[in-house]
VEXVEX-736559 format. One record per residue: residue number from 1; residue in three letters; y, z, x of N, C-alpha, C in turn. Coordinates in steps of 0.02 Angstrom, whole numbers, plus 50000, padded with zeros to 5 digits. Layout:
KEVEX lumpa vexmi   n.y   n.z   n.x  ca.y  ca.z  ca.x   c.y   c.z   c.x
KEVEX   NUM   ALA     Y     Z     X     Y     Z     X     Y     Z     X
...
END
This chain:
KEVEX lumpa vexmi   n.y   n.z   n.x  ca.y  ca.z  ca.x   c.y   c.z   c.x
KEVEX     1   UNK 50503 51022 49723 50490 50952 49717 50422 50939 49683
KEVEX     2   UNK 50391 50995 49670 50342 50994 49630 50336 50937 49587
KEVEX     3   UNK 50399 50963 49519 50375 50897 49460 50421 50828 49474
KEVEX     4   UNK 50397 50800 49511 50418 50763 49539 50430 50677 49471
KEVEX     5   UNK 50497 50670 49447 50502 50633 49392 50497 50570 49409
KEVEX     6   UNK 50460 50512 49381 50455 50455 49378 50491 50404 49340
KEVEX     7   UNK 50538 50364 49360 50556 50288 49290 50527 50266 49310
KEVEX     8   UNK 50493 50260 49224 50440 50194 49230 50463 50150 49179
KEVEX     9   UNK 50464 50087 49172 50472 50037 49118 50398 49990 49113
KEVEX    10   UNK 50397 49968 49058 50312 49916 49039 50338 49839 49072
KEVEX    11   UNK 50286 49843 49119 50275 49765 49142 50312 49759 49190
KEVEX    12   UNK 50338 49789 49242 50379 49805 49312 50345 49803 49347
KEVEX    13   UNK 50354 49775 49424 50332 49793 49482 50344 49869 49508
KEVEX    14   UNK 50296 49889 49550 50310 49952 49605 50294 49940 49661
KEVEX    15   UNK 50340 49975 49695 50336 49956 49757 50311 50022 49782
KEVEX    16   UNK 50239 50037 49839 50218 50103 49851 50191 50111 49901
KEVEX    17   UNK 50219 50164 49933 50193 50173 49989 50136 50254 49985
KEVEX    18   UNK 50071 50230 50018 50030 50301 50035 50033 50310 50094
KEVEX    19   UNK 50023 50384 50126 50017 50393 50185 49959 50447 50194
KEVEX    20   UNK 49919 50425 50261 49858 50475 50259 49873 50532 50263
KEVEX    21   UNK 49849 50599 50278 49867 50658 50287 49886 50679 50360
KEVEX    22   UNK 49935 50704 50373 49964 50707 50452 49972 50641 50471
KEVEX    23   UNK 49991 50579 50445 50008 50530 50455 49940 50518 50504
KEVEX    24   UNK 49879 50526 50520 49819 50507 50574 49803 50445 50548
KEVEX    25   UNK 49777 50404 50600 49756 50323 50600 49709 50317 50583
KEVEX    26   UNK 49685 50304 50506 49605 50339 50495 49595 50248 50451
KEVEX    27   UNK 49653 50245 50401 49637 50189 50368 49606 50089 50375
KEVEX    28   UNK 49617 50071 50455 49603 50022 50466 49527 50031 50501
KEVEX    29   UNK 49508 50090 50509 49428 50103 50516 49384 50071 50487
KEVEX    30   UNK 49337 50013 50502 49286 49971 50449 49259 50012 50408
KEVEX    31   UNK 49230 50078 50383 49198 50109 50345 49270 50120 50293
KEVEX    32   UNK 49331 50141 50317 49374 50169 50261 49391 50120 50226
KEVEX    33   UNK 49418 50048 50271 49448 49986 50236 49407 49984 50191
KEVEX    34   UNK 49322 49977 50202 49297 49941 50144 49282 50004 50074
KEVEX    35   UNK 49299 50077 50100 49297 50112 50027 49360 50087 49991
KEVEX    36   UNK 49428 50084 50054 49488 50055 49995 49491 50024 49970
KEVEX    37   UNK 49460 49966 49985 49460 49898 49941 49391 49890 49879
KEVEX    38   UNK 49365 49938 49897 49305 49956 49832 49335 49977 49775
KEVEX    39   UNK 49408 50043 49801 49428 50055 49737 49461 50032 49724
KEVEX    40   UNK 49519 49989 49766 49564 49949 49726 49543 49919 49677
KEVEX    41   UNK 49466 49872 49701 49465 49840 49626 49420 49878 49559
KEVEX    42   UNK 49389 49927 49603 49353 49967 49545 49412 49992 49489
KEVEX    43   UNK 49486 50022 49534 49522 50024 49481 49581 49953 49428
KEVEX    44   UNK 49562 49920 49466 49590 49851 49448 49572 49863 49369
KEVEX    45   UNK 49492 49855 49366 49465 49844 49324 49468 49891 49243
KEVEX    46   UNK 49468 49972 49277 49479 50014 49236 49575 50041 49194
KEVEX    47   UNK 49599 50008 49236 49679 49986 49248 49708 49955 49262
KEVEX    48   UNK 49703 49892 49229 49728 49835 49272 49777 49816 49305
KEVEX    49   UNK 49780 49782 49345 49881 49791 49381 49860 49723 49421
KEVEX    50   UNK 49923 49685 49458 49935 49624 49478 49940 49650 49563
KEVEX    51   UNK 49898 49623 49611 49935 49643 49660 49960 49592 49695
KEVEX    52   UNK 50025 49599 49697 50086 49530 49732 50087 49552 49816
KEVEX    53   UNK 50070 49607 49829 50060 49616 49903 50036 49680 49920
KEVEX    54   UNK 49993 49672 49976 49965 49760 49996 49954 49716 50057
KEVEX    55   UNK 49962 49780 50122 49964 49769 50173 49915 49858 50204
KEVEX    56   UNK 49886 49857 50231 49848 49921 50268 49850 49915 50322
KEVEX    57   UNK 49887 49984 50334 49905 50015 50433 49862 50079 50419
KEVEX    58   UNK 49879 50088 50510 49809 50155 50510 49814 50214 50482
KEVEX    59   UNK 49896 50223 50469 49891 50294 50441 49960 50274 50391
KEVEX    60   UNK 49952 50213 50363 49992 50205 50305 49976 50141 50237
KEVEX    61   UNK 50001 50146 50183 49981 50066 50156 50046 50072 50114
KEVEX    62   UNK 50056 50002 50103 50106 49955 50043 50088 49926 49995
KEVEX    63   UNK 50094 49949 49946 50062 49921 49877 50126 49885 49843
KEVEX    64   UNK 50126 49821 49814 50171 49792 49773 50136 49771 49712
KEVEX    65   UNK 50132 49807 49673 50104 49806 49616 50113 49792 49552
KEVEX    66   UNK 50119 49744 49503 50125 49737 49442 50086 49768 49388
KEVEX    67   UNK 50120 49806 49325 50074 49843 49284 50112 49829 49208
KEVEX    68   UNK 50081 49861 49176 50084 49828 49092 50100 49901 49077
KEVEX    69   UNK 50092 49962 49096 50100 50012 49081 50138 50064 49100
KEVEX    70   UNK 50148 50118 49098 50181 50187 49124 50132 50223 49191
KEVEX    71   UNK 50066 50204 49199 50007 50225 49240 49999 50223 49304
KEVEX    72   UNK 50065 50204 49319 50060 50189 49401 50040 50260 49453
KEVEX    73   UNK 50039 50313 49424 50031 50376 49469 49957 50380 49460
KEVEX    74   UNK 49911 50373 49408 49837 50355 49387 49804 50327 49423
KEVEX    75   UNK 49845 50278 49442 49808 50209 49457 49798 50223 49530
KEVEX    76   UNK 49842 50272 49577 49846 50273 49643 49825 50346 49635
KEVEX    77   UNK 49813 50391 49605 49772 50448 49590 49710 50425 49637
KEVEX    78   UNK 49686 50376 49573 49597 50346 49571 49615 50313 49636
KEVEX    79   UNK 49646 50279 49646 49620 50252 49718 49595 50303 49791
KEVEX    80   UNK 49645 50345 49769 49630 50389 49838 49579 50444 49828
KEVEX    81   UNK 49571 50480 49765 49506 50506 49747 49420 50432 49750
KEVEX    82   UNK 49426 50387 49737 49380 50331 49743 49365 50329 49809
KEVEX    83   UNK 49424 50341 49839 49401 50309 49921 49382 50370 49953
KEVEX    84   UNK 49425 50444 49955 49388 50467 49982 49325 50519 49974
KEVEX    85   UNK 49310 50481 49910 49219 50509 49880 49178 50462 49907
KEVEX    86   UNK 49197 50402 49924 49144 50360 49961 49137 50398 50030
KEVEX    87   UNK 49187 50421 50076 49176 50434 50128 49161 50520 50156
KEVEX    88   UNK 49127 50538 50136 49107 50611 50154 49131 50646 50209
KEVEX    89   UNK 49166 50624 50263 49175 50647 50308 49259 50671 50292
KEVEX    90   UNK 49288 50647 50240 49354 50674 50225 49351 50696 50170
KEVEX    91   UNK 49280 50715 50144 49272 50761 50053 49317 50826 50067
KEVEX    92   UNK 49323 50874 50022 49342 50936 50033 49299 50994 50058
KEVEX    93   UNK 49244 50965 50027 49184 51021 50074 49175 51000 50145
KEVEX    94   UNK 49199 50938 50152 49204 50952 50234 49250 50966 50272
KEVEX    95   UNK 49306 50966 50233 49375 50971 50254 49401 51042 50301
KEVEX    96   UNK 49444 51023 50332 49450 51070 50389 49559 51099 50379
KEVEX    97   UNK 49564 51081 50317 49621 51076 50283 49633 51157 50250
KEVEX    98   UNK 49695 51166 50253 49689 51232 50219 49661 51261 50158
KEVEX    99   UNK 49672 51302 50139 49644 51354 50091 49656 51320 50013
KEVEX   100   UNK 49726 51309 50012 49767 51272 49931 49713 51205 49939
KEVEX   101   UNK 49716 51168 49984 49685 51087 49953 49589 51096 49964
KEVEX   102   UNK 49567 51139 49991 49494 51146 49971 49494 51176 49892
KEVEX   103   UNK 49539 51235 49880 49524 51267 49818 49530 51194 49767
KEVEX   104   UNK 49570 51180 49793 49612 51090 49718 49535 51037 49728
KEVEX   105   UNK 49488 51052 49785 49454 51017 49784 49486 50945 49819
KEVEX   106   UNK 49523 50945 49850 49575 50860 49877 49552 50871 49955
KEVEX   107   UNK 49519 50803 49953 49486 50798 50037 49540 50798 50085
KEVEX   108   UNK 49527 50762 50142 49575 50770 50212 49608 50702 50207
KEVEX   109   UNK 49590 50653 50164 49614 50587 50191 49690 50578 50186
KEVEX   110   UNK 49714 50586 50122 49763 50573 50106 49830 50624 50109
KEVEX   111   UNK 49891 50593 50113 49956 50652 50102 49968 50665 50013
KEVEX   112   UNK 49975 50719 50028 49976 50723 49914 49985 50673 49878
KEVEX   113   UNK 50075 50655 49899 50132 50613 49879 50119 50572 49892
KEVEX   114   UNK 50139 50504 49849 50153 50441 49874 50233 50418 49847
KEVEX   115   UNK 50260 50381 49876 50308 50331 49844 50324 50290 49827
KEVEX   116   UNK 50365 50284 49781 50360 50235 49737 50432 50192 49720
KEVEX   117   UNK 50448 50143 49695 50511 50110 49694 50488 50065 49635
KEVEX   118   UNK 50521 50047 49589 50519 50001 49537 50566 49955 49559
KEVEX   119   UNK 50541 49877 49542 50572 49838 49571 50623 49816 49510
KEVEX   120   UNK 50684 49798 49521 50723 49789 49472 50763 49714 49443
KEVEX   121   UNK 50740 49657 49523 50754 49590 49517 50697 49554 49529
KEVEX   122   UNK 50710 49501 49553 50664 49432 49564 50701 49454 49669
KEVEX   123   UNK 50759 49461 49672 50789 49464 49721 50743 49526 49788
KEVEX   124   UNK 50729 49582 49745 50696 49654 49774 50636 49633 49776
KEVEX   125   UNK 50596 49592 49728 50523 49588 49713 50505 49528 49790
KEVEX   126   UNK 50548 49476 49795 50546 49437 49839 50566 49471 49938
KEVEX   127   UNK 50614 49521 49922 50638 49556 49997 50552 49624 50006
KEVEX   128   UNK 50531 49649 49964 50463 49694 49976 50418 49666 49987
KEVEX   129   UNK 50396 49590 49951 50347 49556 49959 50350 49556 50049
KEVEX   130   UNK 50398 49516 50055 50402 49497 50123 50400 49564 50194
KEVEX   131   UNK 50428 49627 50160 50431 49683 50194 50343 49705 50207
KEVEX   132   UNK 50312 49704 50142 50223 49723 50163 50216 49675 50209
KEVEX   133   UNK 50223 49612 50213 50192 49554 50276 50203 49579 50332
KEVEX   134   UNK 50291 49575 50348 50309 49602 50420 50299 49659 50425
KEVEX   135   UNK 50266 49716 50386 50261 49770 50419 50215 49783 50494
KEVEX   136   UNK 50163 49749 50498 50133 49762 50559 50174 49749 50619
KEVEX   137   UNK 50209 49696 50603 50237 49670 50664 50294 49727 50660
KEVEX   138   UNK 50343 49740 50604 50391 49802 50634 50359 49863 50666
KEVEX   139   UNK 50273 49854 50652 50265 49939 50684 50239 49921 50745
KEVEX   140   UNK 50267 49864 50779 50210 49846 50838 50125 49815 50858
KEVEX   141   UNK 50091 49817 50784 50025 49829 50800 50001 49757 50794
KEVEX   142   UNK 50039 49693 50787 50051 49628 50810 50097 49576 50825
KEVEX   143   UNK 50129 49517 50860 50188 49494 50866 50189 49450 50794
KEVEX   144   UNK 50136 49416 50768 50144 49357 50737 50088 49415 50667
KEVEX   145   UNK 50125 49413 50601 50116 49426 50543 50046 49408 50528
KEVEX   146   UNK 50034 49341 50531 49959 49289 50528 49923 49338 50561
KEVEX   147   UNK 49915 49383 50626 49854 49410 50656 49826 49467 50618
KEVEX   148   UNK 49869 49496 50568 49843 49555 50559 49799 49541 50485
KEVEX   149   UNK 49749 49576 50514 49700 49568 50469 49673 49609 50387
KEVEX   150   UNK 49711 49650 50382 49721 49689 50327 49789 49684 50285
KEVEX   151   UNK 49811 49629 50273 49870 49620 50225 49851 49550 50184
KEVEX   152   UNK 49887 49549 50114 49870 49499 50082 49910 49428 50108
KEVEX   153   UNK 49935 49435 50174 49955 49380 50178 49909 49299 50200
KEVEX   154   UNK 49871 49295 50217 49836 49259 50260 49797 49221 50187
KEVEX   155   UNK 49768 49255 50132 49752 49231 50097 49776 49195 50042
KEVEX   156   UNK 49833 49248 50026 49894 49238 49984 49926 49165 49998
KEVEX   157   UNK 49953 49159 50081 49985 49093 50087 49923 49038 50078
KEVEX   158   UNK 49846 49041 50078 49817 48997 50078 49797 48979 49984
KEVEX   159   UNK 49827 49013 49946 49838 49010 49886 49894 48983 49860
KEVEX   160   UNK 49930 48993 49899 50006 48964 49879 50060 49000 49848
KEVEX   161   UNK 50034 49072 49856 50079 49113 49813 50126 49141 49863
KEVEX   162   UNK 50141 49129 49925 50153 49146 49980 50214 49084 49990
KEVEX   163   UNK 50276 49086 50023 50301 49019 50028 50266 49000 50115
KEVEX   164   UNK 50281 48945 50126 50230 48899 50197 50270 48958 50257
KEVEX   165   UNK 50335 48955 50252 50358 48976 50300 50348 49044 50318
KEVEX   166   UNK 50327 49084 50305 50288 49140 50326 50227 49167 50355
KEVEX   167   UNK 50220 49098 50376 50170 49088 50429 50183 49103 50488
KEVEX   168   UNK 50255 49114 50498 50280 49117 50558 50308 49186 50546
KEVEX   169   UNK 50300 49237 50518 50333 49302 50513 50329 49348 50570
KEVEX   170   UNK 50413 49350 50622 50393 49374 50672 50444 49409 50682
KEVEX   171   UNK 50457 49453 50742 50539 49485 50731 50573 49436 50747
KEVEX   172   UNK 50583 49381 50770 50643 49333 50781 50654 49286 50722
KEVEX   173   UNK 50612 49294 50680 50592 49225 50614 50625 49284 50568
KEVEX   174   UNK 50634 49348 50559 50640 49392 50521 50730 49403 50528
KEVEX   175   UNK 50747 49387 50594 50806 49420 50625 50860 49323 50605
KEVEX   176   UNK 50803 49284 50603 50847 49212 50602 50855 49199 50526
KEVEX   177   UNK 50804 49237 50495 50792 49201 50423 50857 49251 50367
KEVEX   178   UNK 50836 49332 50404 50892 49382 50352 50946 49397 50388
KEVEX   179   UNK 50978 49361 50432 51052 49391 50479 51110 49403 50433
KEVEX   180   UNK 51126 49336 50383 51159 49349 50337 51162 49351 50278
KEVEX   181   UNK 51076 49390 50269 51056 49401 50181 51079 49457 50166
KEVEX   182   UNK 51129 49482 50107 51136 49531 50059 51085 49556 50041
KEVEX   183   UNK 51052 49593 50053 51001 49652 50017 51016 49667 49931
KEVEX   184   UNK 51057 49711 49959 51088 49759 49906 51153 49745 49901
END
């Protein structure tokens, strides 16, 4: 699974998930959040991309991302090399990780892989958006979507890019709203 092949098309959403290394709850830590969000936009800038939703759990994140390019593996490269050079305590020289990822020089934070999904409607782009929001609440770590404090929702709906009713994103608002939505 090494060369692991990508479709990419210009000007698509992705839909992506990272996960830390051993899946550990490291990412909603105040020192890590604020290296992630240093590089998000440090790489915003050097790569630009749209972000329609990101949501951060402790030992996972959701990126819904818009890009102009083929670069989407770059772009989440730099994020996780950015973030964990800010934080020394997951460099590789401190790393307590085997033999292969000190030699590669790749700290402790992150799992190699990430995944990825190209979005292919208005229909998928609209069902993921909404999937990064409720994720906290599907993993337990709040009842009501609005509490959690590391997803673009809270700001997003106060922008308007958000529809109103997702203010209320909860498992019963989730279970009343998609009972008889077609996905796929």
């Amino acid at each position: 699974m090494k060369n692991v092949r990508r479709y990419f098309e210009d000007g698509y959403y992705f839909f992506i998930t990272v996960a830390t290394q051993g899946r550990k709850p490291h990412l909603t830590r105040q020192p890590v959040i604020q290296a992630l969000r240093n590089a998000v936009r440090t790489t915003m800038v050097s790569h630009p991309f749209d972000i329609q939703a990101w949501v951060v759990l402790p030992d996972h994140m959701h990126l819904l991302i818009g890009v102009a390019d083929q670069k989407v593996d770059l772009r989440i490269r730099k994020i996780k090399a950015l973030t964990t050079r800010a934080l020394p305590e997951f460099s590789y020289k401190n790393s307590q990780s085997n033999f292969s990822k000190r030699r590669r020089r790749q700290g402790s934070l992150w799992h190699n892989r990430f995944y990825d999904r190209i979005i292919r409607n208005e229909q998928e782009l609209y069902m993921y958006t909404l999937y990064c929001c409720f994720n906290p609440v599907k993993h337990g770590y709040v009842k009501n979507a609005l509490e959690w404090p590391y997803s673009t929702l809270n700001t997003y709906l106060k922008q308007g890019r958000y529809p109103e009713s997702w203010q209320y994103i909860t498992d019963a608002w989730v279970d009343d709203s998609f009972a008889d939505y077609d996905m796929w």
